[in-house]
C-alpha positions as CSV (number, residue, x, y, z in Angstrom):
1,X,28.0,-54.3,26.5
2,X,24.8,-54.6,24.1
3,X,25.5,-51.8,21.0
4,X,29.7,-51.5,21.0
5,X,29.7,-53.6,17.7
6,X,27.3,-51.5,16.0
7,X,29.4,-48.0,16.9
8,X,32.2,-48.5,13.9
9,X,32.7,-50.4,11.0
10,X,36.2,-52.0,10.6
11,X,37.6,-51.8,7.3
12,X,38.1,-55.5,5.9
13,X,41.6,-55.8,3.9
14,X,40.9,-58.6,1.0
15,X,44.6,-57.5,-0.2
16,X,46.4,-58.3,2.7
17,X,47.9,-54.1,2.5
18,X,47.2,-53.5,5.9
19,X,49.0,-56.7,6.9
20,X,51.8,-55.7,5.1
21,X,52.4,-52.2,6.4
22,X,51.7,-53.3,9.9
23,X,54.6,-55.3,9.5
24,X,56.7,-52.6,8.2
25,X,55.9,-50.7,11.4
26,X,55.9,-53.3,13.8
27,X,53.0,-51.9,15.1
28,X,49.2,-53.2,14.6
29,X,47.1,-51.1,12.6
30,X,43.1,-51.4,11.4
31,X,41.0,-48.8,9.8
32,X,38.0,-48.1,11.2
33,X,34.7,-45.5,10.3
34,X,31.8,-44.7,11.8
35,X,29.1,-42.0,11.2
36,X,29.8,-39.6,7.9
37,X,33.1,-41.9,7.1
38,X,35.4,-40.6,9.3
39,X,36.3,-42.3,13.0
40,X,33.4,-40.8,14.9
41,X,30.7,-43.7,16.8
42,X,27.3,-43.7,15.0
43,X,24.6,-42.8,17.7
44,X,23.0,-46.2,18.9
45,X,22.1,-47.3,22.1
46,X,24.3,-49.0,24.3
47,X,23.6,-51.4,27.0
48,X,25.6,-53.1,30.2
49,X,25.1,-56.8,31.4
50,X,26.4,-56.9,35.0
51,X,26.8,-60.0,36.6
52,X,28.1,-59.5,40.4
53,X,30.2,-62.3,42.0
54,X,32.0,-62.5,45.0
55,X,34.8,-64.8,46.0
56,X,37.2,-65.2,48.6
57,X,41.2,-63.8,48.3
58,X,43.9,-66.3,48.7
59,X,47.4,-65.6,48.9
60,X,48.4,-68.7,46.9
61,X,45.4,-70.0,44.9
62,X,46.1,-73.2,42.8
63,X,46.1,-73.7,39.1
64,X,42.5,-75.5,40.1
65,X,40.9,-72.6,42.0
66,X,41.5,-70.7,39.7
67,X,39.9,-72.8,36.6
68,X,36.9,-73.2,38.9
69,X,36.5,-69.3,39.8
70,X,37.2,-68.7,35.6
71,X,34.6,-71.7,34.8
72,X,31.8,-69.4,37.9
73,X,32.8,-66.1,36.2
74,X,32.5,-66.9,32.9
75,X,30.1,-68.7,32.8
76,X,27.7,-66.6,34.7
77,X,28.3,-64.1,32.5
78,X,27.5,-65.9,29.2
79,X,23.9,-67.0,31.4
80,X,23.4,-63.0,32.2
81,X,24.1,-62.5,28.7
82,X,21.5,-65.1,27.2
83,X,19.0,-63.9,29.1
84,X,19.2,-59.6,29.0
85,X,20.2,-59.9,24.8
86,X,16.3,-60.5,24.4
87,X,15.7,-57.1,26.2
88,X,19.0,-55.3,24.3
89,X,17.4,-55.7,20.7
90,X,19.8,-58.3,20.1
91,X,17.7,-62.0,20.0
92,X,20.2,-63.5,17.6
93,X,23.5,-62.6,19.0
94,X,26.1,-65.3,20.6
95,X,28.7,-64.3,23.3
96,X,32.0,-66.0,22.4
97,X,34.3,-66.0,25.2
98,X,37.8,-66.7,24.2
């Protein structure tokens, strides 16, 4: 998706507060705003890379297979991405898989 990042701001903790009282809770929490200050997206457009692939199911596949079908996957998707981010609005953008 070209746009997602642009919907909502997330509020940056310099204070380490939010850290904290996660903690407390157990339980992950992040502030967030978007139009007017309050959690609601800001209207921009949004845009979907699709990258179709097919493979083959296998009952058992192997640690390998499995790298090389990640490696086909991935990959094709970063290509898809380098090429349509151009015609998103977004020329200086880098998709980082992780």
């Amino acid at each position: 998706f070209f746009g997602t990042n642009d919907m909502l701001t997330v509020v940056q903790d310099p204070w380490g507060i939010m850290e904290r009282i996660s903690r407390r809770l157990q339980a992950g929490i992040m502030g967030y705003y978007g139009r007017w200050g309050l959690p609601v997206p800001r209207r921009v457009a949004v845009s979907v890379v699709v990258a179709p692939h097919t493979c083959e199911k296998l009952a058992s596949p192997s640690a390998e297979q499995l790298e090389v079908l990640h490696s086909k996957i991935y990959g094709g998707l970063g290509r898809v991405y380098d090429r349509q981010k151009v015609f998103a609005g977004y020329p200086d953008r880098t998709l980082l898989i992780t």
